[in-house]
C-alpha positions as CSV (number, residue, x, y, z in Angstrom):
1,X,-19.5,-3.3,15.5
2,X,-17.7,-5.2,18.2
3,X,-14.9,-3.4,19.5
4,X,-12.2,-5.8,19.0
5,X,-9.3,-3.5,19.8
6,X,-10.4,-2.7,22.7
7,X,-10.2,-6.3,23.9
8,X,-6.9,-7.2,22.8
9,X,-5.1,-4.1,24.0
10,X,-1.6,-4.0,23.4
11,X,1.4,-4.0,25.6
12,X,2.3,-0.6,24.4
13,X,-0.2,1.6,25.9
14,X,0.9,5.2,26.3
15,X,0.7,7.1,29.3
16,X,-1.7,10.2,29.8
17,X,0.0,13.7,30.6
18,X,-3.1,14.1,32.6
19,X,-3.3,13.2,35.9
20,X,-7.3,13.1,36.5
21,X,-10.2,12.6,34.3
22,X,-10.9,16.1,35.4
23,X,-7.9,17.3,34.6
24,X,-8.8,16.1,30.9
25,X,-11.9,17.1,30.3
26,X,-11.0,20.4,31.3
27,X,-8.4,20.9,28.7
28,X,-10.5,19.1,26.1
29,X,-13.1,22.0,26.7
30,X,-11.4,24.5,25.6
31,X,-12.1,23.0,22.2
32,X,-15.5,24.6,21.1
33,X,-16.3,21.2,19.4
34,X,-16.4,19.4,23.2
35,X,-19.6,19.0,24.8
36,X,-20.6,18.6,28.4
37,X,-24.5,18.5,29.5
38,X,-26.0,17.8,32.7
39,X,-28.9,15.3,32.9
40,X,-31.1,14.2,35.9
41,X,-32.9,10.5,35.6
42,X,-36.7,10.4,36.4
43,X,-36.3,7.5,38.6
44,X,-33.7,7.9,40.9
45,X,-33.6,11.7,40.6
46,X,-29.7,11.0,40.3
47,X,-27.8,13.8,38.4
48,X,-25.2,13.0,35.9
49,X,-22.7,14.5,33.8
50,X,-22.0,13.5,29.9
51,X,-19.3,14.8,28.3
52,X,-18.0,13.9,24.6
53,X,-15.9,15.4,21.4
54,X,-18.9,16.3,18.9
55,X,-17.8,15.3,15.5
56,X,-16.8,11.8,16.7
57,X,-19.9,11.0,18.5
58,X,-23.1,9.3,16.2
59,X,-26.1,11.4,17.7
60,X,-28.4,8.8,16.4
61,X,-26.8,6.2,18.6
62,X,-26.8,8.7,21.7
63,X,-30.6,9.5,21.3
64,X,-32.1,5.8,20.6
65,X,-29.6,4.1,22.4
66,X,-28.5,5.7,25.1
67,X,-30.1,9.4,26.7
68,X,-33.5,7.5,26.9
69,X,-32.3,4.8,28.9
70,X,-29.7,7.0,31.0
71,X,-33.0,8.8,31.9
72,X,-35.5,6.7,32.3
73,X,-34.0,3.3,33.4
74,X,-33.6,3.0,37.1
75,X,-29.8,3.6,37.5
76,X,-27.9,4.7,40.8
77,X,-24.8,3.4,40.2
78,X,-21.9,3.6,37.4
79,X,-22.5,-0.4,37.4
80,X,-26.5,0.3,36.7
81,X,-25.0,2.0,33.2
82,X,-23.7,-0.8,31.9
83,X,-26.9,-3.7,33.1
84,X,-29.2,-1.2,31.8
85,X,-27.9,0.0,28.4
86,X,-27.8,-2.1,25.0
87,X,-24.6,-1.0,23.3
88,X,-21.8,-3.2,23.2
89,X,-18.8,-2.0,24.8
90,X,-18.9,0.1,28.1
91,X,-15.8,0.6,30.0
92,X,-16.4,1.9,33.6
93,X,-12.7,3.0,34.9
94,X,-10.8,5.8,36.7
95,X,-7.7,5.5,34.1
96,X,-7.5,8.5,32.9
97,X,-5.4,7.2,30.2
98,X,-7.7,4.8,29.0
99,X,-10.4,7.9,29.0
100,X,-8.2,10.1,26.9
101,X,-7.9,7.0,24.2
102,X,-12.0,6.3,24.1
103,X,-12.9,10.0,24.2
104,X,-10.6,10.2,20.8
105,X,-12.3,7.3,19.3
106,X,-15.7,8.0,19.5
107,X,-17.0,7.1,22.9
108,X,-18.7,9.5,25.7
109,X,-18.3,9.7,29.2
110,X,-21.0,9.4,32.2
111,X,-20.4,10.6,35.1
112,X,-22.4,11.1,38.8
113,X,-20.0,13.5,39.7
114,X,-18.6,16.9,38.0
115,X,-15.5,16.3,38.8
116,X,-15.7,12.6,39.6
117,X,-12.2,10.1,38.6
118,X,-14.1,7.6,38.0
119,X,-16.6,7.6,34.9
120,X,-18.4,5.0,32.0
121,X,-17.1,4.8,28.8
122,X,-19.6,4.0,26.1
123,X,-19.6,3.5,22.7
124,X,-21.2,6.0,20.5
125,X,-18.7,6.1,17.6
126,X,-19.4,8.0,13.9
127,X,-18.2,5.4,11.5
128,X,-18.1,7.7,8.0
129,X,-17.1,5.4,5.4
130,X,-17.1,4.8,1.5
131,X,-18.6,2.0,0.1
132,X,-16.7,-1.0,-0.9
133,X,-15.7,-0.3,-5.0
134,X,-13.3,-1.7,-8.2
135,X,-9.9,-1.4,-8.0
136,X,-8.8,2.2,-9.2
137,X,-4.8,1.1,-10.0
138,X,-4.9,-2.5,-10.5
139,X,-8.2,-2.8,-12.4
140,X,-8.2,-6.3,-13.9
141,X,-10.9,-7.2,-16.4
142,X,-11.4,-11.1,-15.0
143,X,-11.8,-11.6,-11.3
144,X,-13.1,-9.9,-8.3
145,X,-13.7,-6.3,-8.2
146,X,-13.1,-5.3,-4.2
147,X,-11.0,-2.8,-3.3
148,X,-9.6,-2.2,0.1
149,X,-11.2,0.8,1.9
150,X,-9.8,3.2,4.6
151,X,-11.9,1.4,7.4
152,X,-9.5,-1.5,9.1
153,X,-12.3,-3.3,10.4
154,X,-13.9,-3.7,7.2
155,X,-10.4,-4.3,5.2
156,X,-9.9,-7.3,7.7
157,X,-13.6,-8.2,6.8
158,X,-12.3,-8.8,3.3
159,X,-9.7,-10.9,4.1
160,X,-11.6,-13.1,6.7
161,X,-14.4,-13.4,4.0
162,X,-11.8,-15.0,1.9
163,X,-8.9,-16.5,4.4
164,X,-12.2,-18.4,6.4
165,X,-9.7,-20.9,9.1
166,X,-8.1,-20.4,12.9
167,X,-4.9,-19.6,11.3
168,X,-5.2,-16.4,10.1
169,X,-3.5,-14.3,12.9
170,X,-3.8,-10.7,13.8
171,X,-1.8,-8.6,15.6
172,X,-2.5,-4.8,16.5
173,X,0.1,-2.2,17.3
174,X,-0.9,1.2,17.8
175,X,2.0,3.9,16.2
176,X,2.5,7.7,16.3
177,X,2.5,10.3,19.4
178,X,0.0,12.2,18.0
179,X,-2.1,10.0,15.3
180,X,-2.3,6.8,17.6
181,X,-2.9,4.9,14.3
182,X,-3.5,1.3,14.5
183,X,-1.4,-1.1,12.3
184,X,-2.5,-4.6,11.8
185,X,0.0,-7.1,10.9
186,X,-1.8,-10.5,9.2
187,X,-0.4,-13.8,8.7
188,X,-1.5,-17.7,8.8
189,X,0.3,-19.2,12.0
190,X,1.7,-22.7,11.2
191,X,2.7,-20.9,7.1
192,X,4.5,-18.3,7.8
193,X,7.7,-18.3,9.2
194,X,7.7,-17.0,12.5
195,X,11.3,-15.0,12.1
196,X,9.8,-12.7,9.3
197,X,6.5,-12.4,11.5
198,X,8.9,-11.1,14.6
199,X,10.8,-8.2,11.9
200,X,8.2,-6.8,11.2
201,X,6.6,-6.3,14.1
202,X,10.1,-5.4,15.9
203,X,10.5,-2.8,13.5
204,X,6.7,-1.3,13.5
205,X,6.7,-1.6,17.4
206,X,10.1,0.6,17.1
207,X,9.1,3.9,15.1
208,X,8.8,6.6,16.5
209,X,7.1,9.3,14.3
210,X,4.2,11.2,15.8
211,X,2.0,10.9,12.6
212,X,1.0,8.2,10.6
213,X,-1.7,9.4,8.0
214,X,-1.0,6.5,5.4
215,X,0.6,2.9,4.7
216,X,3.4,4.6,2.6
217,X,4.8,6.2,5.9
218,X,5.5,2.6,6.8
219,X,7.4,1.5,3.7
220,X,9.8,4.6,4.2
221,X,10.4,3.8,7.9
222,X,10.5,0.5,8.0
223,X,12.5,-0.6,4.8
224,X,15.7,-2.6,4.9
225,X,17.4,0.4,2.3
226,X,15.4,3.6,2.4
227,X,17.7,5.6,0.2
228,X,17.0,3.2,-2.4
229,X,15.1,3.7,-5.1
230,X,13.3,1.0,-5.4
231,X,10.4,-0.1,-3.6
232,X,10.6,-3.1,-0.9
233,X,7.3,-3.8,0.1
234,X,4.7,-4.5,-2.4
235,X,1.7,-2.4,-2.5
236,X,-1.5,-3.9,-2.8
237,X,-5.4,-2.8,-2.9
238,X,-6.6,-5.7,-3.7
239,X,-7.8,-8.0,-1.0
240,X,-7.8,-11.3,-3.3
241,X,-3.9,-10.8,-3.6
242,X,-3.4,-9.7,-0.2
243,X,-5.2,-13.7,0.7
244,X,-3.2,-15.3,-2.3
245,X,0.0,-14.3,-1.1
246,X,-0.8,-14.5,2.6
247,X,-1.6,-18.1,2.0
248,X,2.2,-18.5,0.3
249,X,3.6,-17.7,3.8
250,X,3.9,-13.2,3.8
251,X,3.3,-10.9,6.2
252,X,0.5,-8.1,5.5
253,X,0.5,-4.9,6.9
254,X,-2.6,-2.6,7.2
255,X,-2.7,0.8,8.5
256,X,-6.0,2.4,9.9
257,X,-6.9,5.1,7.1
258,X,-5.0,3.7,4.2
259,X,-6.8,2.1,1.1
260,X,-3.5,0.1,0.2
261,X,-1.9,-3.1,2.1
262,X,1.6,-3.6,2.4
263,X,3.3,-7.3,1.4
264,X,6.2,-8.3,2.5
265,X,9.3,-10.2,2.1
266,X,8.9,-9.4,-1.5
267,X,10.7,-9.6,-4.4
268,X,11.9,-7.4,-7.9
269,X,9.9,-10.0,-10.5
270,X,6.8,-9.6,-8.1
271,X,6.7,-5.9,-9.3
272,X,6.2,-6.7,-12.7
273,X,3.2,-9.6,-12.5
274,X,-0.2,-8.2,-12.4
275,X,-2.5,-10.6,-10.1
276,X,-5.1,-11.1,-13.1
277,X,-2.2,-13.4,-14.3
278,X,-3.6,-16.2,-12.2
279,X,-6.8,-15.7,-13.7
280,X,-5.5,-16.3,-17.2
281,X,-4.2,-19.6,-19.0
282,X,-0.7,-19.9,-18.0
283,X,0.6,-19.3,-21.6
284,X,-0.7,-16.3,-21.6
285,X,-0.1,-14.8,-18.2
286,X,3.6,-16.1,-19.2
287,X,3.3,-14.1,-22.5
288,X,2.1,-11.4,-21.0
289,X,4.6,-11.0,-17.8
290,X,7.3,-11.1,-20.6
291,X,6.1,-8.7,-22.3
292,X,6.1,-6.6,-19.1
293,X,10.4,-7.4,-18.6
294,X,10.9,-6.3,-22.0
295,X,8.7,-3.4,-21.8
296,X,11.0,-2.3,-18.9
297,X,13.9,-2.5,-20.3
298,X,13.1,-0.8,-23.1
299,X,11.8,1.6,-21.7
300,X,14.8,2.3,-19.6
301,X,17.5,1.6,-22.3
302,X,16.3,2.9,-25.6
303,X,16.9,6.4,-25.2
304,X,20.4,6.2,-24.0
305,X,21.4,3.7,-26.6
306,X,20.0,6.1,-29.5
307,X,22.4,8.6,-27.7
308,X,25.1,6.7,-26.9
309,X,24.9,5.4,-31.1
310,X,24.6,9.0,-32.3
311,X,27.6,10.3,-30.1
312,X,30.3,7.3,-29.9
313,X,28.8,4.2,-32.4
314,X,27.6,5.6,-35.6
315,X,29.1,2.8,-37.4
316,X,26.6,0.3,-36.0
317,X,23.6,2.0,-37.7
318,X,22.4,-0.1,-40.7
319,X,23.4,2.4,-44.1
320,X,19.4,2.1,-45.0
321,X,18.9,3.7,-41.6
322,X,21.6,5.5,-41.4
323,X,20.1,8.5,-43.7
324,X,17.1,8.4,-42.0
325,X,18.6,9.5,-39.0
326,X,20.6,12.5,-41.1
327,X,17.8,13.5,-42.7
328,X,15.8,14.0,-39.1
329,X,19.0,15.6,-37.6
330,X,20.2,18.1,-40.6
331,X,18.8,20.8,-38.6
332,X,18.7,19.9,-35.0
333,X,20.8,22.6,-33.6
334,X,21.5,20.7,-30.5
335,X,23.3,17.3,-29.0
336,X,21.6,14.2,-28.9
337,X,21.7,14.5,-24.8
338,X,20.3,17.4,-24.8
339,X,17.3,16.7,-27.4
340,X,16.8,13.6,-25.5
341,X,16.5,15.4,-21.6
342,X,14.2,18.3,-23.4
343,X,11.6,14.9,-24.8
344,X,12.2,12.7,-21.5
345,X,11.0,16.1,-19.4
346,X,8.2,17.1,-21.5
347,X,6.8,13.7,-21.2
348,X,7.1,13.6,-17.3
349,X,5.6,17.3,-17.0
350,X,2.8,16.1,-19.2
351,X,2.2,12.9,-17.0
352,X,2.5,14.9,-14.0
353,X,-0.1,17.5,-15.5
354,X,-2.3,14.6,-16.0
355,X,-2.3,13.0,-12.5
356,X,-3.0,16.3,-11.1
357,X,-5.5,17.6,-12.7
358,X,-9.5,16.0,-12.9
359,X,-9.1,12.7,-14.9
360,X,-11.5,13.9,-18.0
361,X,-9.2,17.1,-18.0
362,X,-6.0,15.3,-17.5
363,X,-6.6,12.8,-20.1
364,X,-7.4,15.6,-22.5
365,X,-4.5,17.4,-21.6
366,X,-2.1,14.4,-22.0
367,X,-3.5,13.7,-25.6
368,X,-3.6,16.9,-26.9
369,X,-0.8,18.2,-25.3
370,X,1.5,15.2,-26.6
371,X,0.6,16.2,-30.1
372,X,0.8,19.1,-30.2
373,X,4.3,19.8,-28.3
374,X,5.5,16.9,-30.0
375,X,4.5,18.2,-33.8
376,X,5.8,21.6,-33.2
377,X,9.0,20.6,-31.5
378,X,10.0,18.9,-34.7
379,X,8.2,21.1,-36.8
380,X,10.3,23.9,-35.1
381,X,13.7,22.3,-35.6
382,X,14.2,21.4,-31.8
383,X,14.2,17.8,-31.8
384,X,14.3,15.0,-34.1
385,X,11.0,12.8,-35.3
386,X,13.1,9.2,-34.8
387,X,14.0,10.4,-31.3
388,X,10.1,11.6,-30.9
389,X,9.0,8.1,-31.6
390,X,11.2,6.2,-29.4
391,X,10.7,8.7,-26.5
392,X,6.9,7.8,-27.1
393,X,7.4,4.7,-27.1
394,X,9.8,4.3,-24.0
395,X,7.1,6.0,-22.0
396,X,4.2,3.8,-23.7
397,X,6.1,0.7,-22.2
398,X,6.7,2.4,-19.2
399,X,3.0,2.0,-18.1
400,X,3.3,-1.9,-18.5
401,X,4.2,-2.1,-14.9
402,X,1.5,-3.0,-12.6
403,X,2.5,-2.0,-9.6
404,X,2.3,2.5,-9.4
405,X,5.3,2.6,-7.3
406,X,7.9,0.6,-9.5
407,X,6.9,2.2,-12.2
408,X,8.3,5.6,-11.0
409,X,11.3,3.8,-10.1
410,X,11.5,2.8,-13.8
411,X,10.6,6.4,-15.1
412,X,13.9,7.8,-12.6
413,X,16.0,5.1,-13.3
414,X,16.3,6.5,-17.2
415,X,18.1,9.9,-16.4
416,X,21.3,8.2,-14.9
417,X,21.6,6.1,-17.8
418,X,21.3,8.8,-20.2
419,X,24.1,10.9,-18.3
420,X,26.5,7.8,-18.8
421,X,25.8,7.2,-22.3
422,X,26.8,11.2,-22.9
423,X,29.7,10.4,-21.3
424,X,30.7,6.7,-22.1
425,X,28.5,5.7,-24.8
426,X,27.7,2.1,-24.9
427,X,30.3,1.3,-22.4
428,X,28.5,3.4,-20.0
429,X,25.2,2.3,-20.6
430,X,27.0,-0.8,-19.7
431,X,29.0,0.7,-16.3
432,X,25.1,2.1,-15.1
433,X,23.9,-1.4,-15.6
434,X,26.6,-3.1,-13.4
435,X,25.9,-0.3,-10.7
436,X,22.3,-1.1,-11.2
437,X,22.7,-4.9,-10.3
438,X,25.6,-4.6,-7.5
439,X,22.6,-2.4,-6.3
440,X,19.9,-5.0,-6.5
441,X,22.5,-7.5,-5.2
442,X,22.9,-5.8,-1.7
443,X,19.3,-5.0,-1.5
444,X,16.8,-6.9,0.7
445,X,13.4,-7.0,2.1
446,X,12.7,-8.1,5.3
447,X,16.0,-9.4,5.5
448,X,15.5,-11.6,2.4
449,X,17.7,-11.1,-0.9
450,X,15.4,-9.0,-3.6
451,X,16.4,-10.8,-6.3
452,X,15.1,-14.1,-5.4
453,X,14.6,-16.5,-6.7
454,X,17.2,-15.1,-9.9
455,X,20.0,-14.7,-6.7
456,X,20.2,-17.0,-5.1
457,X,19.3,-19.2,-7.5
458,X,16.2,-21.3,-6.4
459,X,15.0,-23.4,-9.0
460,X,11.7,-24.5,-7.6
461,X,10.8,-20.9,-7.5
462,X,11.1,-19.8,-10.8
463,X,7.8,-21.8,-11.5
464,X,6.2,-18.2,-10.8
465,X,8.7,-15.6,-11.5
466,X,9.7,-14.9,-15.0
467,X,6.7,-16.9,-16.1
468,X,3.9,-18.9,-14.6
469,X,3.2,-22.5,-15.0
470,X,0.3,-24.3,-14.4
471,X,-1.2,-24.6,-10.9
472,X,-0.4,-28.1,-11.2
473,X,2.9,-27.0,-11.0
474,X,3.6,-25.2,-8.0
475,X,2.5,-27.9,-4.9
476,X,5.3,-26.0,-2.8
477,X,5.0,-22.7,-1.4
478,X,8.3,-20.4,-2.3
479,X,11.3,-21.8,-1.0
480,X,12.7,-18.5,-0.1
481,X,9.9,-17.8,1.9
482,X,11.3,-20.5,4.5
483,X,7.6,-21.3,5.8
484,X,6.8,-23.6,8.2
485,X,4.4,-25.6,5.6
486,X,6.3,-25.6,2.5
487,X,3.7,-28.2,1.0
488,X,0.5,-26.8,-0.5
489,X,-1.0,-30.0,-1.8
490,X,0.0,-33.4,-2.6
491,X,0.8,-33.6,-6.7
492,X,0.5,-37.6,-6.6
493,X,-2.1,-37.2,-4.8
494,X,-3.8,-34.8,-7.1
495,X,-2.7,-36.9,-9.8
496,X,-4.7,-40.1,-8.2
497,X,-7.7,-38.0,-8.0
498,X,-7.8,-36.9,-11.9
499,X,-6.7,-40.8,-12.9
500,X,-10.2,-41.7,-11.1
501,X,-12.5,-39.1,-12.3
502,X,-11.5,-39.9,-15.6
């Protein structure tokens, strides 16, 4: 595979704390997985030296494509190397700097010297790799099944496949002291607009952390608000939404090693459509992606109200229900608050079990273990079967949000609003809401308002917020977005075109 990244080196190259390529390979063999192995070629008689870290080399490529012709090809000379043998990249250089990066990447060096400066880089690197498969967290059952893998090259293979013009841009920064990770940062020159292409490569080019194993270290370190709860980069592992929203005018971000791309500027109603609800008839993705909102706050407010009713509102129970709820409370020895905290944890300790454990054995254990906490809790006396239900049910409509990351935020975002009904009732379910939107009011991605297009208010946006319309419907990229192209197609023109096929 052509080593693109080695062609389009960055500005940011690091310097070595080694001062020759001796120097180096001396330290890198007191690692017992280094090797270094003297060969003589049968023509010239020449000696050389080859030196390489074991576990990133491919063998196979050094024994067919490489040791044969190192010893049997009539080579004298460092520039011999690179005439004579058929891999793709070889570097010949004295930077020892540049040595130090290949030799971590999977490339071996040649020399005609022990301890020679200069020396030929060539390309031998292990590539160990899953195979593309379905998406694991945003399984749809219409549409393509790829899933982003933990290879960069092939994740930008996927989106090249499907993004096939001269716009598409990429640009490749290379972050931490000690990982070296390479970020990509993707977007479609002449759509997206160039200030939101400059942040976030200001602010990537900027960290300084020494590792970066995964893309969630880049939402932590390079978001507008990290003590905020909520999420401000959508997470992706889907590379037909990473080219759908590309093609709006985003940013992508992919990090070397991680299975997930990050989207931004991005938005709160974003969090809450699935991307099968383009593949769907616009009533009912609509349908659907309402259901989601109300599913939310359901989820977040239901609990709190039934304790905020019980403790300051009885008097707006209906009569017929109002003995219900005595009947399940006449021996409940404690306060609504607290019955309510024992439910809400019991259900996060069972989720958590879940995830943890293998998937058959998790899914087993949050079954059964729902039932049968649940029956003997109120079979015991220590919580109420009306409270039971709607704790059930809050965490049932919990799992309505697509994306994994918002929907923790949702599961959190329950306990605070509990705490002020204990206190406030109502009126404090009400005082956590306000806090809640002056929250979501301040909070931006990328420098762009999270609450677009809702605040500001942007019309011509909310043709694919709340709900969806028709494709027909949407010739203009998001507004918000401020791209470069705000036209997608032409509606009159598109309007011509159906008049003369029919």
């Amino acid at each position: 595979m052509f080593n693109w990244f080695s062609k389009k080196q960055n500005k940011q190259k690091q310097t070595s704390s080694f001062n020759t390529t001796s120097e180096l390979l001396h330290v890198l063999a007191q690692s017992m997985d280094f090797e270094k192995q003297t060969f003589t070629n049968s023509h010239s008689q020449q000696r050389f030296w080859v030196s390489y870290i074991v576990p990133l080399v491919d063998f196979e490529i050094v024994q067919k494509n490489i040791l044969p012709y190192l010893l049997h090809s009539p080579i004298e000379t460092l520039d011999d190397i690179k005439q004579m043998i058929p891999v793709e990249d070889i570097i010949i250089t004295s930077d020892v700097t540049t040595a130090e990066e290949k030799m971590h990447e999977g490339y071996l060096i040649v020399q005609f010297h022990e301890f020679a400066s200069e020396g030929a880089l060539i390309k031998a690197q292990r590539n160990v790799i899953r195979n593309v498969s379905i998406p694991e967290v945003e399984f749809s059952v219409v549409g393509p099944k790829e899933t982003f893998l933990e290879s960069l090259e092939i994740n930008l293979h996927l989106l090249r496949k499907r993004i096939p013009c001269n716009k598409l841009t990429v640009k490749i920064l290379k972050i931490g002291k000690l990982s070296k990770t390479k970020i990509a940062i993707i977007y479609l020159k002449g759509i997206a607009d160039e200030e939101n292409v400059n942040t976030v490569t200001q602010r990537i080019s900027e960290i300084d952390f020494d590792q970066i194993t995964d893309s969630s270290y880049i939402v932590q370190l390079i978001s507008d608000n990290q003590k905020s709860p909520f999420p401000q980069l959508l997470d992706t592992e889907r590379p037909d939404r990473v080219a759908a929203i590309l093609a709006e005018g985003k940013v992508a971000i992919i990090v070397d090693g991680s299975p997930h791309a990050l989207i931004g500027p991005t938005t709160l109603v974003e969090f809450f459509s699935s991307f099968e609800d383009y593949f769907l008839n616009w009533y009912i993705a609509s349908f659907f992606r309402l259901i989601r909102l109300f599913s939310v706050a359901f989820s977040v407010l239901i609990t709190p109200i039934y304790v905020a009713t019980l403790n300051y509102h009885y008097e707006l129970i209906p009569k017929d229900l109002l003995g219900t709820l005595i009947t399940s409370r006449r021996e409940i020895p404690f306060p609504p608050i607290l019955e309510a905290l024992f439910l809400e944890l019991t259900i996060e300790l069972l989720r958590e079990a879940g995830a943890r454990l293998p998937t058959k054995v998790g899914q087993t254990i949050g079954i059964v273990g729902g039932i049968v906490i649940g029956t003997a809790s109120v079979e015991a006396g220590l919580t109420s079967n009306v409270l039971l239900i709607l704790v059930a049910l809050a965490a049932l409509a919990s799992f309505t949000t697509p994306v994994y990351k918002m929907g923790n935020t949702i599961r959190l975002m329950r306990f605070p609003f509990l705490l002020f009904a204990e206190f406030w009732g109502l009126l404090g379910v009400v005082f956590c809401f306000c806090f809640l939107m002056g929250h979501l009011l301040q909070l931006t991605s990328l420098g762009r308002p999270f609450l677009e297009p809702i605040y500001p208010l942007r019309v011509t946006d909310l043709k694919d917020a709340l709900i969806r319309l028709p494709f027909s419907q949407q010739s203009k990229r998001p507004q918000h977005l401020r791209p470069e192209q705000p036209i997608r197609f032409s509606k009159k023109k598109a309007k011509q075109k159906k008049d003369i096929d029919e």
